[in-house]
VODOPA-314501 format. One line per field, with one value per residue (C-alpha): residue number from 1; residue in three letters; x, y, z. Coordinates in nm, 3 decimals. Layout:
BEGIN
nr = NUM  ...
rest = ala  ...
c1 = X  ...
c2 = Y  ...
c3 = Z  ...
//
This chain:
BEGIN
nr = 1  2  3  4  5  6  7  8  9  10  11  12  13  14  15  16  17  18  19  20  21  22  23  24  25  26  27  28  29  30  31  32  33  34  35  36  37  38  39  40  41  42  43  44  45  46  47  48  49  50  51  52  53  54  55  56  57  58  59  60  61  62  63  64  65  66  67  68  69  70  71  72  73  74  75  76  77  78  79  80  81  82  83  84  85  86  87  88  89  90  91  92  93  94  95  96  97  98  99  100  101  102  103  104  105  106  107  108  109  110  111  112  113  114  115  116  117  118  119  120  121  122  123  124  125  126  127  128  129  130  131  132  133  134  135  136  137  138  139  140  141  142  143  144  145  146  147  148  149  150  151  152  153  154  155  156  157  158  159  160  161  162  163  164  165  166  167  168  169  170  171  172  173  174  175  176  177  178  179  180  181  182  183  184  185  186  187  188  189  190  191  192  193  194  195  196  197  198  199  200  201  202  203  204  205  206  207  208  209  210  211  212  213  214  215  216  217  218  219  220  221  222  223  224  225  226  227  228  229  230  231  232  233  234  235  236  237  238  239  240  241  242  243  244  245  246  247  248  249  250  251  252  253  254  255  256  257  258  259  260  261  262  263  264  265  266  267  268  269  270  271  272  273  274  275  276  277  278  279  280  281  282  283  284  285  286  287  288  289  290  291  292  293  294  295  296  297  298  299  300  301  302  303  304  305  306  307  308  309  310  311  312  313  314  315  316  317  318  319  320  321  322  323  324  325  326  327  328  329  330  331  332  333  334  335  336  337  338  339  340  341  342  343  344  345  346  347  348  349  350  351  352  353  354  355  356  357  358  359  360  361  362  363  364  365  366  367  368  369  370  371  372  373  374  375  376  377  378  379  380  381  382  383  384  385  386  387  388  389  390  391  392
rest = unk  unk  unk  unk  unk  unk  unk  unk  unk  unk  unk  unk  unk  unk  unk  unk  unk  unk  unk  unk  unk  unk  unk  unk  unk  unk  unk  unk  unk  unk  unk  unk  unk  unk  unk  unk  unk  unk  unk  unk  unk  unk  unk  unk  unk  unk  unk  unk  unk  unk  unk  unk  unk  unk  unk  unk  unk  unk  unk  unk  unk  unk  unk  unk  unk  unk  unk  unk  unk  unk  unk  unk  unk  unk  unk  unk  unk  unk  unk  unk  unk  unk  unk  unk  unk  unk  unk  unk  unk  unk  unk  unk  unk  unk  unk  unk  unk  unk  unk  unk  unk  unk  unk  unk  unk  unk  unk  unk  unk  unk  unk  unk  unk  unk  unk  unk  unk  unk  unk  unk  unk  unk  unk  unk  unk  unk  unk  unk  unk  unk  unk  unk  unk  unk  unk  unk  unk  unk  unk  unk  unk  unk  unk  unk  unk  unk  unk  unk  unk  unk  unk  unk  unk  unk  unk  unk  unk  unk  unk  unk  unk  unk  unk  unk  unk  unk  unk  unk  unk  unk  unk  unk  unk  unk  unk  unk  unk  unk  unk  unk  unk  unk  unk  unk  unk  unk  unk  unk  unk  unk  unk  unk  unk  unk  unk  unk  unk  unk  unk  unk  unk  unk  unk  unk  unk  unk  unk  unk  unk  unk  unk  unk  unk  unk  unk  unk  unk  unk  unk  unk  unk  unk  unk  unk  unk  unk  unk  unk  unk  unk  unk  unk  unk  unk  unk  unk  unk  unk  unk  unk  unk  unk  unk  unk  unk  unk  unk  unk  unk  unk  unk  unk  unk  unk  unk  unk  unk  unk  unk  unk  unk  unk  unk  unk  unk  unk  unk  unk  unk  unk  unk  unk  unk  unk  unk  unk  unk  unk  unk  unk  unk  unk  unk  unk  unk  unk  unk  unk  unk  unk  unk  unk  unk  unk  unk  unk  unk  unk  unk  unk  unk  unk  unk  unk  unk  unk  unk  unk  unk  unk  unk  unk  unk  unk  unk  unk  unk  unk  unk  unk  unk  unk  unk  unk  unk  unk  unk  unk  unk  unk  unk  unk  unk  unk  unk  unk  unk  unk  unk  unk  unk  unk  unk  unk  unk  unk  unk  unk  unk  unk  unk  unk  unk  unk  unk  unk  unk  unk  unk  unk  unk  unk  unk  unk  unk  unk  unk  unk  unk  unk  unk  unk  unk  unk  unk  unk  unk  unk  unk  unk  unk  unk  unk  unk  unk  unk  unk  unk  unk  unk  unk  unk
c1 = -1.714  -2.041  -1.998  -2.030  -2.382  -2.251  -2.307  -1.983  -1.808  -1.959  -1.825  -1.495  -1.221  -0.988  -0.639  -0.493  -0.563  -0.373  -0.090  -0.002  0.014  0.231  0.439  0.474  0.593  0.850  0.959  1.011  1.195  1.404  1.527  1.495  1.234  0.932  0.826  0.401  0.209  -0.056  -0.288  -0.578  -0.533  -0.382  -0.042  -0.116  -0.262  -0.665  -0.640  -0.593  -0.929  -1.143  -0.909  -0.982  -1.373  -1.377  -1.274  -1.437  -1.775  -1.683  -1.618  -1.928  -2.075  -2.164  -2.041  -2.432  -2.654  -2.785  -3.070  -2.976  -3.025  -2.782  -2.754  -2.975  -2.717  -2.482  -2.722  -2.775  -2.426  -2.401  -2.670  -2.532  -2.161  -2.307  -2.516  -2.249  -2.025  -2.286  -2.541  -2.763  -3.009  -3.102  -3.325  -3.145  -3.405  -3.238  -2.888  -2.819  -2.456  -2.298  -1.944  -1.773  -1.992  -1.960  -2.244  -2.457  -2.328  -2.359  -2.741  -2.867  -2.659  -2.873  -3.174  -3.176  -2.990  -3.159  -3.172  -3.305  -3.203  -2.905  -2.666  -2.384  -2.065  -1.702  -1.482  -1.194  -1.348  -1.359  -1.374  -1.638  -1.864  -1.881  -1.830  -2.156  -2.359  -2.268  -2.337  -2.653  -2.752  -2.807  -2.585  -2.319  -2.271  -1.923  -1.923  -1.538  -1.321  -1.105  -0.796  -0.839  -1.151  -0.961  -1.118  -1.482  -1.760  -1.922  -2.265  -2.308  -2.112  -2.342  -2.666  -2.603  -2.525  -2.889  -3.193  -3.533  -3.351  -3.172  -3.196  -2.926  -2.549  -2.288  -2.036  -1.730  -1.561  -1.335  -1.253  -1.057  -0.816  -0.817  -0.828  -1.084  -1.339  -1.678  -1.804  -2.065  -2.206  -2.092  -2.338  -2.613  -2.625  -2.639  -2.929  -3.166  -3.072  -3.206  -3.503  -3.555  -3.483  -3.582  -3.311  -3.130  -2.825  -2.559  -2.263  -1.955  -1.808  -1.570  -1.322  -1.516  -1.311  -0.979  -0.984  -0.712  -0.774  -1.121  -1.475  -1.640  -1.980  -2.237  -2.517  -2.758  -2.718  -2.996  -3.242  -3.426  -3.734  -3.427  -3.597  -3.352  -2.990  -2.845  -2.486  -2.233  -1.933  -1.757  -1.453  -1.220  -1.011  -1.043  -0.952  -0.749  -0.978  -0.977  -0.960  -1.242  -1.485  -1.775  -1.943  -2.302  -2.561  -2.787  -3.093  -3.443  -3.675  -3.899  -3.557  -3.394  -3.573  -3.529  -3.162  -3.176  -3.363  -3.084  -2.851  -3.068  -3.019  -2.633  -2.436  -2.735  -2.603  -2.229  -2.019  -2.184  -1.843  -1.699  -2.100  -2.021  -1.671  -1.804  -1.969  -1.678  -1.487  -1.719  -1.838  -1.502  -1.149  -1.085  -0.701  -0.525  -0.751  -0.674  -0.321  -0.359  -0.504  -0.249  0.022  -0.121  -0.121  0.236  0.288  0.048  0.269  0.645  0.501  0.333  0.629  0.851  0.670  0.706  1.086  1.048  1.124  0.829  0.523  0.302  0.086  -0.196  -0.209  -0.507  -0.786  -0.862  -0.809  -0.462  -0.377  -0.174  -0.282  0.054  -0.001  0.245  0.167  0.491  0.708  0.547  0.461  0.072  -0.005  -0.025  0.335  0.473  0.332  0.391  0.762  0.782  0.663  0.914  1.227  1.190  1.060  0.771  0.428  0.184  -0.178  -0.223  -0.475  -0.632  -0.764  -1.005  -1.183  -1.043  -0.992  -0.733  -0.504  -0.248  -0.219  -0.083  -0.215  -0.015  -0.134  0.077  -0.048  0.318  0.616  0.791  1.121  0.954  0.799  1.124  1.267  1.010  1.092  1.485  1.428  1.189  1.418  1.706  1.540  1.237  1.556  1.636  1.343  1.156  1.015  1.125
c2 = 0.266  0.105  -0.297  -0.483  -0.706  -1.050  -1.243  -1.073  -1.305  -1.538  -1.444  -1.602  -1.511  -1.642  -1.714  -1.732  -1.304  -1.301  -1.494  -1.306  -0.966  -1.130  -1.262  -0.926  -0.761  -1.038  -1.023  -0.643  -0.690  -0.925  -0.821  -1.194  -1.307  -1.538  -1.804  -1.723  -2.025  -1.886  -1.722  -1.909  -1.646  -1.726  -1.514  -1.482  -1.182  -1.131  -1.225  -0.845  -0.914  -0.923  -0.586  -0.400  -0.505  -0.402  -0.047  -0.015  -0.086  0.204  0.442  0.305  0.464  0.140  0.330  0.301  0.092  -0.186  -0.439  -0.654  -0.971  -0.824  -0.699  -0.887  -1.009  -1.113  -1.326  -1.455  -1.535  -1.729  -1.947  -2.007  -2.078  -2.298  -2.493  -2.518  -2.641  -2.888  -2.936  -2.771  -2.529  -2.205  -1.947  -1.599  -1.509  -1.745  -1.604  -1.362  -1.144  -1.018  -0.873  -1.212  -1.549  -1.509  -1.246  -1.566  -1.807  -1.547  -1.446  -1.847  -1.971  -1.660  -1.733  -2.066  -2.074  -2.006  -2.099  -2.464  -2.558  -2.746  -2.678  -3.007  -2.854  -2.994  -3.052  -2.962  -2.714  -2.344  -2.153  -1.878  -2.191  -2.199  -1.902  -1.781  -2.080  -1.979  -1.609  -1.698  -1.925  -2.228  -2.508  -2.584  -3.008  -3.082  -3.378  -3.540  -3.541  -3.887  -3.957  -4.300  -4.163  -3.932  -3.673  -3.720  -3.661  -4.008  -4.034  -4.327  -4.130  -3.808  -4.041  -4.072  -3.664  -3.579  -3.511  -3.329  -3.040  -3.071  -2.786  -2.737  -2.955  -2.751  -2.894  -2.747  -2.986  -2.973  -2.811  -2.588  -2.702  -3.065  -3.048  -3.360  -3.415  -3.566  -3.865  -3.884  -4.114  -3.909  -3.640  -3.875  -4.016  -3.659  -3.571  -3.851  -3.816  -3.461  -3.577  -3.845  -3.605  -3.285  -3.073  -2.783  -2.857  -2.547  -2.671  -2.429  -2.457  -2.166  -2.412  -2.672  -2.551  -2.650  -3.006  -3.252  -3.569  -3.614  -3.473  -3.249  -3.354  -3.143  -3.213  -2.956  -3.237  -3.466  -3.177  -3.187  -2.969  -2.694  -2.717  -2.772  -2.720  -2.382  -2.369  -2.019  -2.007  -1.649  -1.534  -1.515  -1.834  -1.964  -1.616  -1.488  -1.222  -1.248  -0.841  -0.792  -0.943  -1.074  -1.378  -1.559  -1.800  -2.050  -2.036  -2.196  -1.972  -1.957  -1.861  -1.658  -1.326  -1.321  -1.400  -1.047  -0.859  -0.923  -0.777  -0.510  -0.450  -0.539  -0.445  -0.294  -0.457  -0.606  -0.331  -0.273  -0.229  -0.551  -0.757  -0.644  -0.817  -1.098  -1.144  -1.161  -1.372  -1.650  -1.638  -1.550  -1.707  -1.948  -2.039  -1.839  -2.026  -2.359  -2.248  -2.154  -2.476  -2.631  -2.505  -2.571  -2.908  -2.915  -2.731  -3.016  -3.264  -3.114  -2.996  -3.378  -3.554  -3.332  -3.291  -3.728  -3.665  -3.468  -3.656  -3.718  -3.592  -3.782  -3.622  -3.780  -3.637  -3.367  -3.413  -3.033  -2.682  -2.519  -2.666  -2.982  -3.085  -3.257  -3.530  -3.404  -3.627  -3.786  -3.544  -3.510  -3.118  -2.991  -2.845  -2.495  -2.529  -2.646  -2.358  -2.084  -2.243  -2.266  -1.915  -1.751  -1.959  -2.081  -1.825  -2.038  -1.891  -2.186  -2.278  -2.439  -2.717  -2.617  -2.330  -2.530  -2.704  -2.942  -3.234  -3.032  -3.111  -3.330  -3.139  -2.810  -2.661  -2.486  -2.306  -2.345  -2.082  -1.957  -2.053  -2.362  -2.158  -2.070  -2.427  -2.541  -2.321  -2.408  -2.777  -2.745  -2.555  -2.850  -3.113  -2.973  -2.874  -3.134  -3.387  -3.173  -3.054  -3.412  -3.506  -3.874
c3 = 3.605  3.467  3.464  3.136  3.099  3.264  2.963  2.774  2.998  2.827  2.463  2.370  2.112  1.838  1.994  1.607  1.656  1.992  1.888  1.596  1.781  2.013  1.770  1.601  1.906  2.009  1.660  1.685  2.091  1.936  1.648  1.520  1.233  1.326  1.135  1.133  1.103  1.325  1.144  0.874  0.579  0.210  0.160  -0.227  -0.329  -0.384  -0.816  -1.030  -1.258  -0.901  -0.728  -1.062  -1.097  -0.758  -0.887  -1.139  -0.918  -0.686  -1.038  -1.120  -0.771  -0.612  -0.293  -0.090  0.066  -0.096  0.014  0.369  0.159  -0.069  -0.425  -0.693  -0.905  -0.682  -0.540  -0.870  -0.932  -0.588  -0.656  -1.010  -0.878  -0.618  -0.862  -1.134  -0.818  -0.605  -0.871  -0.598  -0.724  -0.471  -0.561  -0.513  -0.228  -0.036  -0.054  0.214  0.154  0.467  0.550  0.569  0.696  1.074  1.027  0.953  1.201  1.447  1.368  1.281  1.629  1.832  1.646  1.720  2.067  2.427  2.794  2.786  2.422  2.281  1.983  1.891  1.743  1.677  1.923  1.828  1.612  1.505  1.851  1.737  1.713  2.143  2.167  2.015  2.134  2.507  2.462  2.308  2.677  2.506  2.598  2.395  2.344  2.210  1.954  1.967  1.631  1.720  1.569  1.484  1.270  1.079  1.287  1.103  1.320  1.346  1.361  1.565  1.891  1.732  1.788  2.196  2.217  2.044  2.287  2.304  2.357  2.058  1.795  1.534  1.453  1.299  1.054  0.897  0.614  0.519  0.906  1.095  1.245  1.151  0.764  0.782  0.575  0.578  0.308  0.141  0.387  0.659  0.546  0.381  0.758  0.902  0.688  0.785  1.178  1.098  0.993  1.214  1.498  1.364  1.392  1.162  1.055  1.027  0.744  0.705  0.369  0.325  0.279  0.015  -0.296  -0.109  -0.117  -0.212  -0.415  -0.355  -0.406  -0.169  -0.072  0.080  0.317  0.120  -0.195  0.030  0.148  -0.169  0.042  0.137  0.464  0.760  0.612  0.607  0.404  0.496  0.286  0.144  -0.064  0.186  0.121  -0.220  -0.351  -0.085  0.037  0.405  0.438  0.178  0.473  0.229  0.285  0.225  0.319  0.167  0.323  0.353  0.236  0.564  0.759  0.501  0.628  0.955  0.883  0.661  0.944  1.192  0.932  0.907  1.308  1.284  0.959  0.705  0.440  0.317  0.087  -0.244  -0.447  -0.296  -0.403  -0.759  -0.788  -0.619  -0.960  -1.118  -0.881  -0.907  -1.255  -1.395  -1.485  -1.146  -1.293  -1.019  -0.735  -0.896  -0.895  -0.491  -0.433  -0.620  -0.415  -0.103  -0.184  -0.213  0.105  0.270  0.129  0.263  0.599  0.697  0.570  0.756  1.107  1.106  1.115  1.434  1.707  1.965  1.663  1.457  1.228  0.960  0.595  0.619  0.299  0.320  0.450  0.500  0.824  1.010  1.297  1.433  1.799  2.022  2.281  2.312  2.328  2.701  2.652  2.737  2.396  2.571  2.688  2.381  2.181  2.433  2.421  2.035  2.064  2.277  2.228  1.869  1.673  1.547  1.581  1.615  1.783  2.091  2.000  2.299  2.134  1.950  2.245  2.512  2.272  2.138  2.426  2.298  1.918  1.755  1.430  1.205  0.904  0.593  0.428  0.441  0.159  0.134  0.284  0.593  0.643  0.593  0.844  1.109  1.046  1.056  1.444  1.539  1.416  1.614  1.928  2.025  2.081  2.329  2.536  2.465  2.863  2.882
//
């Protein structure tokens, strides 16, 4: 049996995958119906006018290949959204399109990432983040999201973490798994460390049109030269199109190709028929995502105000995202535990917040991208059983 190249034991995974198969199988043993709160994917369905432009592009025989940056007026319509949005202008050459942004991370975080350099990401944070900073050999520097900051990366902890070696900070706000996000000062500050320290700065916005009661700002509103900030973001949330798998960057123009060129050696290009109704998505009637985000909201709302009845859990109101991020830490339960337990004996598929870096220990996330009735549920078998299992 030929041996795998030793740096695939570097490459890491997304437990939110794992848990759900599990789930599914315990759910089919048992013969008893798990509450899935797991996984970080909308449970509305993609809106009709996007499924049938979507059609209509493949009737239209935009079934090939189309450029690695992506077709021409897609790109056109991303810049527009994102200026109509951030009051940012890009110029379509510096859109890339890929299947779904973790094409981008992944190529910018290999591009950038070696033996001997350093790349600061969130801690807890999205897991593909270390995961493709250790498989590309540079050394991954965890910056801490703290509690008592609302779990905002602050800059002045951020200031002690930067060296020589220093080559790229990734954000994510608002951010898996927290639901935190960054001020205006937060990234105003970012921006001139960047400078000052000359560094790229790598900000995941897939979740910037899910916000509650405030307005999202975005580090690329200060890099007036569109020099060091590269922005991924993608349809997959805001219009409930995890499956579809099409995503984007925002790109300075000197990076920009080299970003296409490891498409070129990876994917070729992201589907044609699924480019064409990301026209229409963005450029067209955004009721049913403002309806989404609306109910989200009110699933925020009911799941925080229920999770501080449980006995032994805190948990702060997050300003973004589709996730809680409960404190455990009295109930006396390692977060692994907990979950694994909540797994097997309640029903209630959940996240270790291990999963999401060692400053996880301590917290669970929970998506609520699930109804009110199954939140519900979830809460009525915490309420009655933490009491109980509680390690005084």
């Amino acid at each position: 049996m030929i041996k795998l190249a030793k740096r695939m034991t570097l490459l890491g995974t997304e437990s939110a995958f794992e848990i759900l198969l599990r789930a599914q199988k315990l759910e089919k043993e048992k013969g008893v119906e798990y509450i899935h709160l797991q996984i970080g994917e909308p449970d509305f369905d993609t809106p009709k006018y996007i499924r049938e432009s979507a059609v209509r592009a493949m009737e239209n025989k935009f079934t090939h290949y189309s450029s690695s940056y992506g077709i021409e007026e897609a790109r056109e319509a991303i810049a527009e959204h994102y200026f109509k949005k951030q009051g940012v202008r890009y110029h379509p050459d510096q859109v890339v399109i890929s299947p779904g942004s973790k094409l981008i991370m992944f190529s910018l975080i290999m591009m950038i990432g070696e033996p001997g350099r350093e790349i600061i990401y969130p801690d807890p944070g999205y897991p593909i983040y270390k995961s493709v900073i250790d498989f590309s050999g540079a050394t991954g520097v965890a910056i801490p999201l703290r509690e008592k900051n609302e779990f905002r990366l602050d800059i002045n902890e951020l200031k002690k973490l930067i060296t020589k070696r220093t080559k790229m900070v990734i954000i994510n706000s608002p951010q898996n798994p927290t639901g935190s996000v960054l001020t205006r000062d937060d990234v105003r500050e970012l921006y001139r460390l960047a400078c000052e320290k000359d560094f790229l700065v790598m900000a995941d916005e897939v979740y910037s049109r899910i916000i509650y009661g405030q307005k999202f700002s975005s580090i690329s509103e200060f890099d007036e030269k569109q020099e060091r900030v590269i922005i991924t973001d993608g349809l997959s949330k805001i219009y409930a199109m995890c499956g579809w798998r099409l995503g984007w960057g925002l790109i300075p123009k000197w990076l920009a190709p080299q970003i296409a060129r490891m498409q070129t050696n990876i994917t070729s290009c992201a589907t044609a028929f699924i480019q064409k109704a990301t026209i229409d998505a963005l450029l067209g009637d955004q009721s049913e995502a403002q309806k989404m985000v609306a109910e989200f909201q009110r699933r925020r709302d009911f799941f925080v105000a229920g999770l501080n009845q449980v006995e032994g859990v805190s948990c702060q109101v997050p300003h973004g995202a589709f996730y809680v991020w409960p404190n455990i830490k009295k109930t006396g339960w390692n977060s692994r535990d907990l979950a694994e337990y909540m797994l097997t004996e309640m029903g209630i598929a959940g996240l270790s917040g291990t999963a999401f870096g060692k400053k996880g220990q301590g917290y669970l996330r929970f998506s609520y991208a699930n109804s009110i009735d199954k939140i519900g549920e979830a809460l009525k078998r915490m309420k009655e059983t933490f009491p109980k299992i509680i390690k005084r």
